[in-house]
N, C-alpha and C positions, 0 to 999 in steps of 0.2 A: 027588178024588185029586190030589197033588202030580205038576207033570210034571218032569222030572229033565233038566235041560239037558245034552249032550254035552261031555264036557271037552277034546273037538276045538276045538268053536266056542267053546268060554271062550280055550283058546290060542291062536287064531286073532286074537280080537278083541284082548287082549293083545299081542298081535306088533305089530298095526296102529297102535294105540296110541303103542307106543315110535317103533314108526319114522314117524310122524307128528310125534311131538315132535321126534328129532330132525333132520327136514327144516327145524321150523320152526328151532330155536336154531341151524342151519345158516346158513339162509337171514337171520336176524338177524346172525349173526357176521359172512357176507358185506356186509350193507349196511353194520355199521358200520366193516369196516376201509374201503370204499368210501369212505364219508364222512369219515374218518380222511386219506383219498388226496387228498380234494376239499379239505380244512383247509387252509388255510398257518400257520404257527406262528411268528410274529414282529413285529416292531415297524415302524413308520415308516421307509421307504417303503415294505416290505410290503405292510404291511395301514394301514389308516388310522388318523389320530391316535387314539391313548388305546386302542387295539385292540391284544392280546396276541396274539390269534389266530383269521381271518378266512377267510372262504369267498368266491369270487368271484360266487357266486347271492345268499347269506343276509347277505354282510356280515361287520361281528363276528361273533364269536362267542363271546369270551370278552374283558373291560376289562381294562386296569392298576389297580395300586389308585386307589382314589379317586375312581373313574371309575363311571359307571352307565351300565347297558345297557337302552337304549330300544329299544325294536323300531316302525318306523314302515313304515305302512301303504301300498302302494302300487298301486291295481288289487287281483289278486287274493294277491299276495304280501306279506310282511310281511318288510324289513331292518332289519338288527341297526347300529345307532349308540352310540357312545359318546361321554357327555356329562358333566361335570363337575358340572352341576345339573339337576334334571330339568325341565322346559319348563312353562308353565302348565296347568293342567288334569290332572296330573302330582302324583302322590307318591313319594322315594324308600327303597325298604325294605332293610335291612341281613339278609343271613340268610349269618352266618359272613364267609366271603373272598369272598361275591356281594355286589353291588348292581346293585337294576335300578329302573325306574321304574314305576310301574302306573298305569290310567288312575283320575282321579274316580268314583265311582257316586252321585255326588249331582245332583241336576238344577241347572242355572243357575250351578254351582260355576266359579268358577279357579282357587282351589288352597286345598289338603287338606291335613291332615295321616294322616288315613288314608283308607280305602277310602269311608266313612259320617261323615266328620265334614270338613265345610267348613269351611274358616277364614277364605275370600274370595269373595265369589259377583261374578256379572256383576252390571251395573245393567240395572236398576233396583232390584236385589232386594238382602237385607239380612240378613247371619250373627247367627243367634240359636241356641247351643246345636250347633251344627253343623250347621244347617240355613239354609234360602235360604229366606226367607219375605218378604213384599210391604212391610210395615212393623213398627216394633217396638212391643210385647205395651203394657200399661200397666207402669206403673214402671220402664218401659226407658229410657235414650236413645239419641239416635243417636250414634253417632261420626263423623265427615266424614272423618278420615284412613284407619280401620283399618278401615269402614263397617259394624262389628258395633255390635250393641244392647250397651247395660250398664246398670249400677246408676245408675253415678258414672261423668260424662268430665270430665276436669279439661284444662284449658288448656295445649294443647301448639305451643311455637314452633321455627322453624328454627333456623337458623346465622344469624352476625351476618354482613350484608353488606359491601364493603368501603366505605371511606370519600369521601365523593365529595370533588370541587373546594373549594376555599378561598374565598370568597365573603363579602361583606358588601351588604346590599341591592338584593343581587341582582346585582354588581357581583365581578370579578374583579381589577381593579385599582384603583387610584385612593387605597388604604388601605395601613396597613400591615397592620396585623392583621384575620382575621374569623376565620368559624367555619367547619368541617367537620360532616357529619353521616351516619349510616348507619342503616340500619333492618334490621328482619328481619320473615320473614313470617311469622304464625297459620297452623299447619300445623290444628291442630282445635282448633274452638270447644265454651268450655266449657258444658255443662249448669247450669241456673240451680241447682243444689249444688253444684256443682264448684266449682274454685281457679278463681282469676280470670287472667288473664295476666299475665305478667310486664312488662318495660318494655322496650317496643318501637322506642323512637329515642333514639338518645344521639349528643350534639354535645362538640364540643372547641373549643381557641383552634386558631389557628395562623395562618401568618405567609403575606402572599400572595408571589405570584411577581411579580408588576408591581407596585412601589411607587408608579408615574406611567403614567396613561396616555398611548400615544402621540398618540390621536387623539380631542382633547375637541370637535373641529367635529361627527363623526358622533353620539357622545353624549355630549350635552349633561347630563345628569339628574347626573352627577358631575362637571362643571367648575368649578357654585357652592362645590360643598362642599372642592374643592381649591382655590381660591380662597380661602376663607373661609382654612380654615385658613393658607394660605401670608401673609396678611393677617397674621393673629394674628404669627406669627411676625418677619414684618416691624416691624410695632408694638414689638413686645419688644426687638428689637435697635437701634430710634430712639430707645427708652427711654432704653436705657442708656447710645447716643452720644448724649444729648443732657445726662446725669446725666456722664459725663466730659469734656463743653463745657465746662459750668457750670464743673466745678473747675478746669481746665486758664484759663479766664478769669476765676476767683476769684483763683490763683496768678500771672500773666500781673498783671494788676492789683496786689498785694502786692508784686511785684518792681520794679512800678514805680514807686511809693509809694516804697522803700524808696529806688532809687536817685537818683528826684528831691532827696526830703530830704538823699541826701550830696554828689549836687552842689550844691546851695542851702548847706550849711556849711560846702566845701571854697569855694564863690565868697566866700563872706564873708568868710571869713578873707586871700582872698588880696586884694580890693577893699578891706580896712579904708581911713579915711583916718588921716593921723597926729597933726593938729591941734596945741592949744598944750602945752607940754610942763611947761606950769606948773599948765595947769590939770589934766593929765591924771597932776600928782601924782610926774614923772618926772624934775623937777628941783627940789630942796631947796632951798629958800632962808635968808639966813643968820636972818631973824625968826624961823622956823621949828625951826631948831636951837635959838634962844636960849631958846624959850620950853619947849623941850622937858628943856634943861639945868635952867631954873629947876625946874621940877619933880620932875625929881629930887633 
């Protein structure tokens, strides 16, 4: 036989029901205006950088944009921080107008891109697929910079460095011109399929700062060779005063030639003697007409 429950105790327990529920959404309503009480709702100095709106127990509570909310561990409590990038070991997940950080779940990770997939592990250990494994598979290589396995690592360089000192034989003065040179570093070496590197030091001219040393006693290794040279140049310039001697005593000589011969026929002419005047044709005598008549 069926027993037939009293529709007292059905009302009863229904009564209890209600007002049990709502004690409880009572009792929730008051915590959270409470916690509403305990919020501060503002910016810097308020609350701390990047922090919209903070609790003086929990911290944040709410970021600015562009801001992630890390919750960091202390004893038995956990405060709310806000951070611009999220820290290693750390992923950051967008869900709408939130961001927050979450931790790795991968073993030997420091950083992820999500919960189960590594992108950088600690050393000794080595990103294969998302995962942190001891060395890479066959057909893998290693990478030295980004330290995951791959197919192919092709030859990856820095930035050019800047240009050093001006120099010739090791020497900063003594010359005029030497070279300059800069290098840059192999960030990761390549895989024996990979590309090879590119070209790692390149040199220029340029002109030094000290054309003379001041002090060729201390070193010596560049006094010959400033010597030597200053030599040459000496030599060249004896050349040529010794090619405008020549002429200048080629000319010197011709001038004097020229002037001895005119005093030698200005003396002559004025030293002539005058001698007989008969014989020198300057007195006609009368035979000399007569015979000159005749023949006509």
């Amino acid at each position: 036989m069926t027993q037939h429950v009293p529709t007292m105790q059905i009302c009863v327990s229904l009564n209890l029901i209600i007002l049990s529920w709502e004690f409880l959404t009572w009792t929730v309503h008051v915590g959270a205006v409470q916690r509403e009480k305990r919020t501060i709702k503002g910016f810097y100095p308020l609350c701390p950088r990047g922090c919209s709106s903070c609790s003086a127990v929990n911290g944040c509570v709410t970021c600015q944009p562009h801001y992630f909310l890390l919750l960091v561990r202390t004893g038995m409590r956990q405060r709310g921080v806000c951070t611009y990038t999220c820290p290693a070991g750390y992923y950051g997940l967008h869900r709408h107008a939130f961001r927050k950080c979450y931790k790795c779940q991968t073993e030997n990770c420091e950083a992820c891109y999500s919960r189960h997939y590594c992108s950088r592990c600690q050393a000794p250990y080595v990103a294969y697929q998302g995962q942190c494994v001891t060395s890479c598979p066959d057909g893998q290589h290693y990478a030295n910079h980004s330290k995951d396995c791959r197919p192919k690592v092709d030859c990856m360089v820095g930035p050019w460095g800047d240009w050093g000192k001006c120099t010739r034989e090791g020497l900063t003065c003594g010359y005029k011109y030497g070279e300059a040179k800069r290098s840059r570093d192999v960030l990761e070496n390549p895989s024996p399929n990979g590309n090879s590197c590119p070209e790692l030091e390149q040199t220029k001219r340029c002109k030094l700062v000290n054309r003379f040393c001041v002090d060729l006693l201390t070193n010596k290794s560049e006094a010959p060779r400033y010597n030597r040279r200053r030599q040459k140049r000496l030599n060249r310039r004896k050349k040529k005063l010794r090619k405008l001697r020549r002429k200048l005593r080629k000319r010197k000589r011709r001038n004097r030639l020229r002037k001895r011969t005119r005093q030698r026929k200005y003396r002559k002419k004025k030293t002539r003697p005058l001698g007989n005047p008969v014989e020198d044709n300057l007195v006609i005598s009368p035979e000399v007409i007569l015979a000159r008549v005749e023949k006509l």
